[in-house]
MIDOSE-1310 file (N, C-alpha, C; in nm, 2 decimals, decimal comma, always signed):
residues 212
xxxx	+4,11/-3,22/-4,76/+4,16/-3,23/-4,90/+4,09/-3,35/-4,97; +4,07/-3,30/-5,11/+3,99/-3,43/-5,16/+4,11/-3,54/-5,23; +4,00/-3,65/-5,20/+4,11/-3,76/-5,23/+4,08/-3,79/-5,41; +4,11/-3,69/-5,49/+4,10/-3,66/-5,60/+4,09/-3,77/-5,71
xxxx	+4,20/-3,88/-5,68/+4,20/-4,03/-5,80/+4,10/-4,09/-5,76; +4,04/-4,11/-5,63/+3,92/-4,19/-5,59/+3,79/-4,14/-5,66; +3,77/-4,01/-5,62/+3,64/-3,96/-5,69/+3,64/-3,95/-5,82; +3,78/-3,91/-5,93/+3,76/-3,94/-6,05/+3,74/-4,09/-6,07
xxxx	+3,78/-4,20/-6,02/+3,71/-4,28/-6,06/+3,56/-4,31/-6,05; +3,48/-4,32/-5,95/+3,37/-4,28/-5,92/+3,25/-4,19/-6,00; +3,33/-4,14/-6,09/+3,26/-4,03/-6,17/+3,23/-4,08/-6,29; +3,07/-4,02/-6,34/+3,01/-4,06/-6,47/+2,99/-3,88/-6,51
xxxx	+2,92/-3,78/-6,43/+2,90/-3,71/-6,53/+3,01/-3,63/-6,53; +3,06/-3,55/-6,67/+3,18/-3,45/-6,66/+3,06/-3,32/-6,76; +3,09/-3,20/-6,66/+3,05/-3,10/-6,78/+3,13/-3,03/-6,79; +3,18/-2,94/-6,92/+3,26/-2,84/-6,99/+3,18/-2,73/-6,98
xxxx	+3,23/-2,67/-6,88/+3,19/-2,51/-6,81/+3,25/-2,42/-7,00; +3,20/-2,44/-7,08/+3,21/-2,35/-7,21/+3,13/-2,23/-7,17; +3,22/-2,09/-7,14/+3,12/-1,99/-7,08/+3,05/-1,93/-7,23; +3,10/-1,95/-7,36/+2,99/-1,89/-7,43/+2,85/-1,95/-7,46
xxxx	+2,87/-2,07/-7,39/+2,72/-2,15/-7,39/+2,65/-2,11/-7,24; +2,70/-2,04/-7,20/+2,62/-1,96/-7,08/+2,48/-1,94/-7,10; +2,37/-1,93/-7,03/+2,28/-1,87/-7,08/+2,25/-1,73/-7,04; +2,15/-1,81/-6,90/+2,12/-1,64/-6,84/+2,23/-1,62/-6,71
xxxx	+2,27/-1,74/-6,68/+2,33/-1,76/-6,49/+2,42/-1,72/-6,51; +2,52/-1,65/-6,45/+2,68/-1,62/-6,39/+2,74/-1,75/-6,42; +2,86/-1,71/-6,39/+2,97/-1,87/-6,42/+2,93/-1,91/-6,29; +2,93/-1,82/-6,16/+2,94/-1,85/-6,05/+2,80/-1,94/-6,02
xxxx	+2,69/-1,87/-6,05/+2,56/-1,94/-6,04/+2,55/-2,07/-6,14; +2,65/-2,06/-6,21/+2,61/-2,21/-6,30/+2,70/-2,35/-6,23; +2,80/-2,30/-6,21/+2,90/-2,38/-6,07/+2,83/-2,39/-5,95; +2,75/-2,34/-5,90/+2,66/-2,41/-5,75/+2,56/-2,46/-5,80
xxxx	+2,48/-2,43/-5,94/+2,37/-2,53/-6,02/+2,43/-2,67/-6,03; +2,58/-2,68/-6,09/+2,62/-2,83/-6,12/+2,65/-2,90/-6,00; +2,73/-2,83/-5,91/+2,78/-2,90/-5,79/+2,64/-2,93/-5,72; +2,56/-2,85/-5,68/+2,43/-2,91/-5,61/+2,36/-3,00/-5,67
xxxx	+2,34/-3,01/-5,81/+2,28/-3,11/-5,84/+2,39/-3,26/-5,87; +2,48/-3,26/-5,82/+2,60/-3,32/-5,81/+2,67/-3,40/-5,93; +2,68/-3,26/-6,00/+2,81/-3,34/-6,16/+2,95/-3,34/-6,06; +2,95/-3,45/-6,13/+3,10/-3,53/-6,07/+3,21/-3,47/-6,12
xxxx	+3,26/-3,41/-6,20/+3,35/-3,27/-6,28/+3,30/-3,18/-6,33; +3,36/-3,10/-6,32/+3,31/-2,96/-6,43/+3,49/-2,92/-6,46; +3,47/-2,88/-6,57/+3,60/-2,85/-6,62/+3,54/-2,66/-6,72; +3,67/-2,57/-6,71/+3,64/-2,43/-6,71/+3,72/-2,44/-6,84
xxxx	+3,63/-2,39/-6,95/+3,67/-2,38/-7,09/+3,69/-2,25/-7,13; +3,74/-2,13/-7,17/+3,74/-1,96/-7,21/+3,86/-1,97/-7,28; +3,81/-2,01/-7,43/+3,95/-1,96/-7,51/+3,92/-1,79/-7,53; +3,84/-1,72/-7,45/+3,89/-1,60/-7,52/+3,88/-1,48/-7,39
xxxx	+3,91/-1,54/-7,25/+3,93/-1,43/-7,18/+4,07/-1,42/-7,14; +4,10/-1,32/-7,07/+4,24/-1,25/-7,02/+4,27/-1,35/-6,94; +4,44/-1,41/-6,87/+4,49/-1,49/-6,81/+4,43/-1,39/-6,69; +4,44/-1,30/-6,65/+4,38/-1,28/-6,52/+4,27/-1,29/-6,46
xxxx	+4,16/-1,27/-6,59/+4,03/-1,28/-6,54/+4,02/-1,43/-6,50; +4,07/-1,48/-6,62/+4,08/-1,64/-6,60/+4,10/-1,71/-6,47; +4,21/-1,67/-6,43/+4,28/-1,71/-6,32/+4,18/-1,70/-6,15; +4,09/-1,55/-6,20/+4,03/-1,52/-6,09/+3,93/-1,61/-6,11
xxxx	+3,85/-1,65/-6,18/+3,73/-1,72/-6,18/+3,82/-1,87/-6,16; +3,91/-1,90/-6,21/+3,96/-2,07/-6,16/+3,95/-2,04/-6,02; +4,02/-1,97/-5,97/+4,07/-1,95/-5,76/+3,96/-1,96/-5,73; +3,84/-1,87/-5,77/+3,68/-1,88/-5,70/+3,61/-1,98/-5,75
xxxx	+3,64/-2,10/-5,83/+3,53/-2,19/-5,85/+3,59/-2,28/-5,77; +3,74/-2,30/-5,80/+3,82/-2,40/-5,70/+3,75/-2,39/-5,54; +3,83/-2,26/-5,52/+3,77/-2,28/-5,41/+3,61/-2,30/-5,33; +3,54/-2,24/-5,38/+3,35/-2,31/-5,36/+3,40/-2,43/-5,40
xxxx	+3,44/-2,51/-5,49/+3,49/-2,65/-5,49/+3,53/-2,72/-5,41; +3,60/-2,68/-5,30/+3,66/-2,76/-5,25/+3,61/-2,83/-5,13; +3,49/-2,72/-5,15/+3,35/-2,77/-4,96/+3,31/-2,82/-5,07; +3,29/-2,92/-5,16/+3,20/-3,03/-5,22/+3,28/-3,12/-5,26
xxxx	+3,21/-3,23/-5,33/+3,27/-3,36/-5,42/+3,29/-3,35/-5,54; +3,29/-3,24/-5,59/+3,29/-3,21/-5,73/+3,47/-3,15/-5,78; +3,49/-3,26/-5,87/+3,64/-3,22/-5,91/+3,58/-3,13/-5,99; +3,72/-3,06/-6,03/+3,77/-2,88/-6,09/+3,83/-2,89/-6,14
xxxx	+3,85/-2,88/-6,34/+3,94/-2,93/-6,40/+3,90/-2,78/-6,48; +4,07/-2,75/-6,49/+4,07/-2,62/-6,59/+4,17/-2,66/-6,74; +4,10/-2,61/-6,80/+4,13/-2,67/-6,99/+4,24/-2,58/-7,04; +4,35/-2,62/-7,07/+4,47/-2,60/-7,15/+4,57/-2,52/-7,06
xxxx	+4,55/-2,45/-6,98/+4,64/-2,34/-6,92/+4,69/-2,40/-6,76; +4,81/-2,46/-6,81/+4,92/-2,54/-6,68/+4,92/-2,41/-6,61; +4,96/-2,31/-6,63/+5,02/-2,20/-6,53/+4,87/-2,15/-6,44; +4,76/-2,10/-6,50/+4,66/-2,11/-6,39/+4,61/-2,27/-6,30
xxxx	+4,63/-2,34/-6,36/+4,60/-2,50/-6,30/+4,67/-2,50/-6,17; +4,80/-2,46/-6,19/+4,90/-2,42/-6,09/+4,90/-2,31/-5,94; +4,87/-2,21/-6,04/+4,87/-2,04/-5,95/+4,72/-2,11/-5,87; +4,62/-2,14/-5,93/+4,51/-2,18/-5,84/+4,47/-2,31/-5,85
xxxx	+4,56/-2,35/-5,82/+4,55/-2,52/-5,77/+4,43/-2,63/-5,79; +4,43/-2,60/-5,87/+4,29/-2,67/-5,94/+4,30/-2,82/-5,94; +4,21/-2,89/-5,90/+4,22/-3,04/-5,91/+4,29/-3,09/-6,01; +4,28/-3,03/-6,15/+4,36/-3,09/-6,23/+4,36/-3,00/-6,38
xxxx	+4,46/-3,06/-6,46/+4,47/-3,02/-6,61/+4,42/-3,09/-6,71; +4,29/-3,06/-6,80/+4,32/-3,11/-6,93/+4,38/-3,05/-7,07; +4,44/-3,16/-7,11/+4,49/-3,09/-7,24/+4,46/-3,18/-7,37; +4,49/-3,11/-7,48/+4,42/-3,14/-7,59/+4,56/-3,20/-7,69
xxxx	+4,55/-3,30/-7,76/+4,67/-3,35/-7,89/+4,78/-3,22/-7,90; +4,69/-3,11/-7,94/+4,82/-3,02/-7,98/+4,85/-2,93/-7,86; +4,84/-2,95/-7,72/+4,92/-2,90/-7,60/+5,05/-2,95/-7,58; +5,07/-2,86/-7,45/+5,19/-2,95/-7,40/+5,20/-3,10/-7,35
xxxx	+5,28/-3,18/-7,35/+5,31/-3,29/-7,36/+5,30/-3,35/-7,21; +5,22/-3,44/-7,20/+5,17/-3,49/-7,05/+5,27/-3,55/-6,97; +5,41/-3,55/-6,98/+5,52/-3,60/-6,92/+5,54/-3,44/-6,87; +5,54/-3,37/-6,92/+5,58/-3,22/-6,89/+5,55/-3,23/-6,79
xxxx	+5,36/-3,18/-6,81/+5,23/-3,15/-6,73/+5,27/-3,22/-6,60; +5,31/-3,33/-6,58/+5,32/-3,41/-6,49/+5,44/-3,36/-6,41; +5,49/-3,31/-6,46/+5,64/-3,25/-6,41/+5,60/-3,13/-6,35; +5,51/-3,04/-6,39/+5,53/-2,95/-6,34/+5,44/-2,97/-6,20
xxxx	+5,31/-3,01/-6,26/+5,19/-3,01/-6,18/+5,20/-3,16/-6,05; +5,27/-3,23/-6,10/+5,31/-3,34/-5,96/+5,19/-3,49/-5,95; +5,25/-3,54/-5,89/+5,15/-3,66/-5,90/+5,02/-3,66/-5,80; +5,00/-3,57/-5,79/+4,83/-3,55/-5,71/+4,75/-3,49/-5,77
xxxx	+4,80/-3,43/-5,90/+4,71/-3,35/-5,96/+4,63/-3,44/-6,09; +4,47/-3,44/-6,11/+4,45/-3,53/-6,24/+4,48/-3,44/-6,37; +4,52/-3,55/-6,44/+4,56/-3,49/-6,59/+4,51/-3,59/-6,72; +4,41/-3,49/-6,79/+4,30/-3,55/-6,87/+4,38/-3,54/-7,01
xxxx	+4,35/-3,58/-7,11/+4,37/-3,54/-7,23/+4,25/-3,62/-7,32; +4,23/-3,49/-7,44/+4,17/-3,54/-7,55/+4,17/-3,62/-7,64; +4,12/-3,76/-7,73/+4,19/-3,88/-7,77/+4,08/-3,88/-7,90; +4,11/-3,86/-8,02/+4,00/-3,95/-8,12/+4,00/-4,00/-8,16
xxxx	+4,12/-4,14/-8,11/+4,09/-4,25/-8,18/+4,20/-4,35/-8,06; +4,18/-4,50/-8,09/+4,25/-4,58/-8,01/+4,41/-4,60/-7,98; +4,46/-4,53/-8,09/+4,61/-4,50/-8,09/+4,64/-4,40/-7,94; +4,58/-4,27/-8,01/+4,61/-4,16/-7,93/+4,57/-4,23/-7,78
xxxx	+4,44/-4,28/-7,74/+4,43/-4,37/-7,60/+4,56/-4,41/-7,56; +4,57/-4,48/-7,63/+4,67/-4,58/-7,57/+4,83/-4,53/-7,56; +4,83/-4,41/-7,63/+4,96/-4,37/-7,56/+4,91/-4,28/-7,43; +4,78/-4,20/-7,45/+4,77/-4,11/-7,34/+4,77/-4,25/-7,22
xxxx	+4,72/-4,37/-7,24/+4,71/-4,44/-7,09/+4,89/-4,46/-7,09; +4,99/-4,51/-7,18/+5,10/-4,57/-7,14/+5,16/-4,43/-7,09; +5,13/-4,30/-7,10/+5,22/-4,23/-7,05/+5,19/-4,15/-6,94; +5,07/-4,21/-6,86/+5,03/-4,18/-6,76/+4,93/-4,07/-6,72
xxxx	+4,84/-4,08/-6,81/+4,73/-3,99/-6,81/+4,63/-4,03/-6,71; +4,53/-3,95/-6,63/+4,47/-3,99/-6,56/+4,26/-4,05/-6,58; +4,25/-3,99/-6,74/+4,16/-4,01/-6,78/+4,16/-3,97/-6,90; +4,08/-4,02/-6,99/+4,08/-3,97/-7,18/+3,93/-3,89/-7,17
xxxx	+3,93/-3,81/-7,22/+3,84/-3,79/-7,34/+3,84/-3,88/-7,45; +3,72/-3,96/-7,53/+3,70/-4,00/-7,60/+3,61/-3,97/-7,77; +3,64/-3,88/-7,85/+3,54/-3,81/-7,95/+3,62/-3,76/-8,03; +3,46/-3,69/-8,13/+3,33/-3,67/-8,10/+3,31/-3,86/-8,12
xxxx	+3,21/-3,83/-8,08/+3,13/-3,97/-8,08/+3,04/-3,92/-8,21; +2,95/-3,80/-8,18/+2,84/-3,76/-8,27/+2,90/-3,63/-8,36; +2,86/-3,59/-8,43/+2,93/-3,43/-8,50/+2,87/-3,29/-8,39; +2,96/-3,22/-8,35/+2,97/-3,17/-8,28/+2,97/-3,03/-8,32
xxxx	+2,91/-2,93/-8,25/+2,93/-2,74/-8,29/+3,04/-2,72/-8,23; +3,08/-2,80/-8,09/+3,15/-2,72/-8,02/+3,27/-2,75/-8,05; +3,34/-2,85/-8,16/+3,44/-2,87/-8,22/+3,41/-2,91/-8,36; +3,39/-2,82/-8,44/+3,36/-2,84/-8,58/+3,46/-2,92/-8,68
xxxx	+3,55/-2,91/-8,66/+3,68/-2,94/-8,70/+3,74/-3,09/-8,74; +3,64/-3,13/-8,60/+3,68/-3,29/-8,59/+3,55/-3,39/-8,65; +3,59/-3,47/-8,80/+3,48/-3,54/-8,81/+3,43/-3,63/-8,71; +3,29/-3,66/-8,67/+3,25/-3,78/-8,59/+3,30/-3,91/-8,60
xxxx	+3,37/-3,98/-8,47/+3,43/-4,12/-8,48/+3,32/-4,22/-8,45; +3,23/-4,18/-8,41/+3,13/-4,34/-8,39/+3,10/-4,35/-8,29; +3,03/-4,43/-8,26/+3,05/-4,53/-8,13/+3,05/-4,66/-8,13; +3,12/-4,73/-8,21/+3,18/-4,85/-8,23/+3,33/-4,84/-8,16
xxxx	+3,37/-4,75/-8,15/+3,51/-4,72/-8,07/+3,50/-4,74/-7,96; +3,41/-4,74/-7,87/+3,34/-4,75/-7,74/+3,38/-4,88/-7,71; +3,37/-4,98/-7,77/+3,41/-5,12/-7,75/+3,53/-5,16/-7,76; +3,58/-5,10/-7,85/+3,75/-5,14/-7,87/+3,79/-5,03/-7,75
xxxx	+3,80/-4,94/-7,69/+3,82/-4,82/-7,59/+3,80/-4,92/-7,43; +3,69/-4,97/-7,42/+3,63/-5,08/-7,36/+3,74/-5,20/-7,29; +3,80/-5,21/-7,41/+3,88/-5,39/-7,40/+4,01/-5,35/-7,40; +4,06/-5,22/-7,46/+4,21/-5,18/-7,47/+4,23/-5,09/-7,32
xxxx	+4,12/-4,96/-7,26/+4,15/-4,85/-7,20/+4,15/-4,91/-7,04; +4,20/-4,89/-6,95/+4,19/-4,94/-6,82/+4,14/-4,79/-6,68; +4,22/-4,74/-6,83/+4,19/-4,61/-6,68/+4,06/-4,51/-6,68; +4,01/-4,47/-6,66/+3,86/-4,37/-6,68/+3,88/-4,29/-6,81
xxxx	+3,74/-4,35/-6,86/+3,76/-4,25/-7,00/+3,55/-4,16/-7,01; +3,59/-4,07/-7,06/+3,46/-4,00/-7,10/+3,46/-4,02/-7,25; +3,30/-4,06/-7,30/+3,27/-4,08/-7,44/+3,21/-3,92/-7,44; +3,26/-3,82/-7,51/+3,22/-3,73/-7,54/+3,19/-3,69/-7,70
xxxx	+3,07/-3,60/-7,72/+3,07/-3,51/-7,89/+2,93/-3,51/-7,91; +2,84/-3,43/-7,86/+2,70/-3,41/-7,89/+2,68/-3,51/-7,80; +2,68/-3,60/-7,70/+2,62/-3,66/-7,61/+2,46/-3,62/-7,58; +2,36/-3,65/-7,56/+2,25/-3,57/-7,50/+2,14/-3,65/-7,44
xxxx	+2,03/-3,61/-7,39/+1,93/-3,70/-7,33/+1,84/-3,79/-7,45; +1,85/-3,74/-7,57/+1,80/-3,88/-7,63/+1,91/-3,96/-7,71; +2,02/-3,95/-7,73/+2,11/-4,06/-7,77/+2,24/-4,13/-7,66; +2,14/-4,08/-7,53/+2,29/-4,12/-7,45/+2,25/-4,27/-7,41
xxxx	+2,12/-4,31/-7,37/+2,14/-4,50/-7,42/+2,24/-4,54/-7,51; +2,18/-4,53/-7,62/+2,27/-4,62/-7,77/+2,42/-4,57/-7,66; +2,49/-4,46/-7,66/+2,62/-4,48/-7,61/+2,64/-4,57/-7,49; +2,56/-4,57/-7,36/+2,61/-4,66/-7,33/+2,53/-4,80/-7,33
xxxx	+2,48/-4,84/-7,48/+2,45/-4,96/-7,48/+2,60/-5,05/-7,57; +2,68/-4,89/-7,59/+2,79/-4,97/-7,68/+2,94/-4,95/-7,56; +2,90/-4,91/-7,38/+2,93/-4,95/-7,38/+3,03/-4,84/-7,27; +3,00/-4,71/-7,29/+3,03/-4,63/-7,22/+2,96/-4,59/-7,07
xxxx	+3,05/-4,59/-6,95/+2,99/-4,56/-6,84/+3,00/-4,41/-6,78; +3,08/-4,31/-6,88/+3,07/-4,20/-6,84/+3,07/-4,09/-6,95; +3,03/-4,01/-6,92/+3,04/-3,87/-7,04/+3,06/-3,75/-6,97; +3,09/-3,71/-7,10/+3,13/-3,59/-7,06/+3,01/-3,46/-7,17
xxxx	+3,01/-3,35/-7,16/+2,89/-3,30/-7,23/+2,91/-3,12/-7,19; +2,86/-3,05/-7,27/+2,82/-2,95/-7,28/+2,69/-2,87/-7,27; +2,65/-2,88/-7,43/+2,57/-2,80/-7,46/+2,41/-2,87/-7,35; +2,41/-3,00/-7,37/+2,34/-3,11/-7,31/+2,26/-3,07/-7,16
xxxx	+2,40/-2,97/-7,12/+2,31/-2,95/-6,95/+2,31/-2,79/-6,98; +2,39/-2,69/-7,06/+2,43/-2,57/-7,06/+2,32/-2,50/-7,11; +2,31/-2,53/-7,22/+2,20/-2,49/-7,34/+2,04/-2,56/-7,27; +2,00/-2,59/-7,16/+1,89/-2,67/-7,12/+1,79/-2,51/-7,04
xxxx	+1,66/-2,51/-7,01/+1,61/-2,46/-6,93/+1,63/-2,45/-6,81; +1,67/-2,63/-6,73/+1,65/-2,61/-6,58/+1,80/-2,71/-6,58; +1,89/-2,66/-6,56/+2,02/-2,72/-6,54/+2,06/-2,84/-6,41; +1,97/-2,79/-6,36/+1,92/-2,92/-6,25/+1,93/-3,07/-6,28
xxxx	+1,75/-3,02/-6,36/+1,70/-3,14/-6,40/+1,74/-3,21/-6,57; +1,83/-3,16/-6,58/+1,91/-3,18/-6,67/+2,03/-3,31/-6,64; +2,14/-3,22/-6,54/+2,27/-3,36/-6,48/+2,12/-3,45/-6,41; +1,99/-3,41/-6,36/+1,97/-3,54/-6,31/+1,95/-3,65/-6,38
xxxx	+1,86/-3,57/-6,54/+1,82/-3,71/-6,60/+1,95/-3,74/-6,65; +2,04/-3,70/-6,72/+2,17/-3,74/-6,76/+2,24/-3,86/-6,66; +2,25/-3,84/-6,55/+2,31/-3,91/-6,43/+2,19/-4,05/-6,45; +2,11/-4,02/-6,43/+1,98/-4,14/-6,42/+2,02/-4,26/-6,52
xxxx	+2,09/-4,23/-6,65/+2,07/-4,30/-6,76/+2,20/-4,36/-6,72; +2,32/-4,34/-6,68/+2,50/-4,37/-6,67/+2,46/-4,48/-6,58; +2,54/-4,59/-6,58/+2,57/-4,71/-6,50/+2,62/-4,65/-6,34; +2,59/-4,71/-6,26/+2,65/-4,66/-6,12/+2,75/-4,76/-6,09
């Protein structure tokens, strides 16, 4: 069994398994690309497939997951997080409520949530979240919705946040210095390794740049 709070701390890269940013690979072939080249999360995003299909592909990444170091975080849906025991839950401002989440899912499981600004931090840390999302940093496609916060928040995030946070929102190989020259030791990212040619050499240079 993985000792799941240890390795989330430990972790710098997170990627968002967004399957319409798939390219040519299977979900399945793109989950042994990240785990071998060793992203420290991958989290499974599908706002638009069936709870069953869903559910089948969480049980099969979980499980090829679970012979590696790579946590398994499935996005918004407690009830598959559950049925297939997935490392953990993230959820977003307008989900269910992370006292719930905690209720159902138990205290072994990690439980993420999305923050865009230092308020929302700081209640997700006082009410017992296991890591933030922090964004967009940059303006983002894959959340249009939300204007860009900066990365001057990175510092105050910094001095206020205690528990593991990901600077996320367009992250990429040429602006991921400036982020962590303001300050951030982990990210989280998409399009960055998804949308790339060789997804490899992609989390490598990504990982190369993050503080160890």
């Amino acid at each position: 069994m993985k000792l799941r709070k240890r390795l989330l701390e430990k972790s710098r890269l997170y990627v968002i398994l967004d399957k319409k940013l798939l390219n040519k690979f299977s979900l399945k072939d793109t989950v042994k690309k990240l785990s071998s080249s060793k992203t420290d999360i991958i989290q499974l995003r599908d706002k638009f497939a069936n709870k069953k299909t869903l559910l089948k592909e969480a049980a099969e990444t979980q499980r090829f997951l679970n012979k590696t170091n790579t946590l398994f975080i499935i996005n918004d849906h407690i009830d598959i997080a559950k049925i297939a025991d997935c490392d953990g839950l993230h959820l977003g401002q307008r989900d269910l409520s992370l006292k719930l989440a905690r209720k159902i899912l138990g205290p072994d499981k990690i439980i993420g949530i999305s923050c865009h600004n230092l308020k929302q931090a700081l209640k997700a840390q006082n009410e017992g979240a296991d890591y933030i999302g922090i964004g967009p940093i940059f303006k983002t496609a894959t959340k249009p919705e939300y204007a860009p916060i900066g990365q001057e928040i990175l510092k105050k995030v910094n001095k206020n946040i205690k528990i593991p946070y990901f600077a996320i929102g367009d992250i990429n190989i040429k602006n991921i210095e400036t982020v962590v020259k303001k300050g951030a030791k982990r990210i989280a990212v998409a399009r960055a390794v998804l949308k790339t040619k060789n997804i490899n050499n992609a989390v490598k240079n990504l990982s190369q740049k993050l503080p160890s």
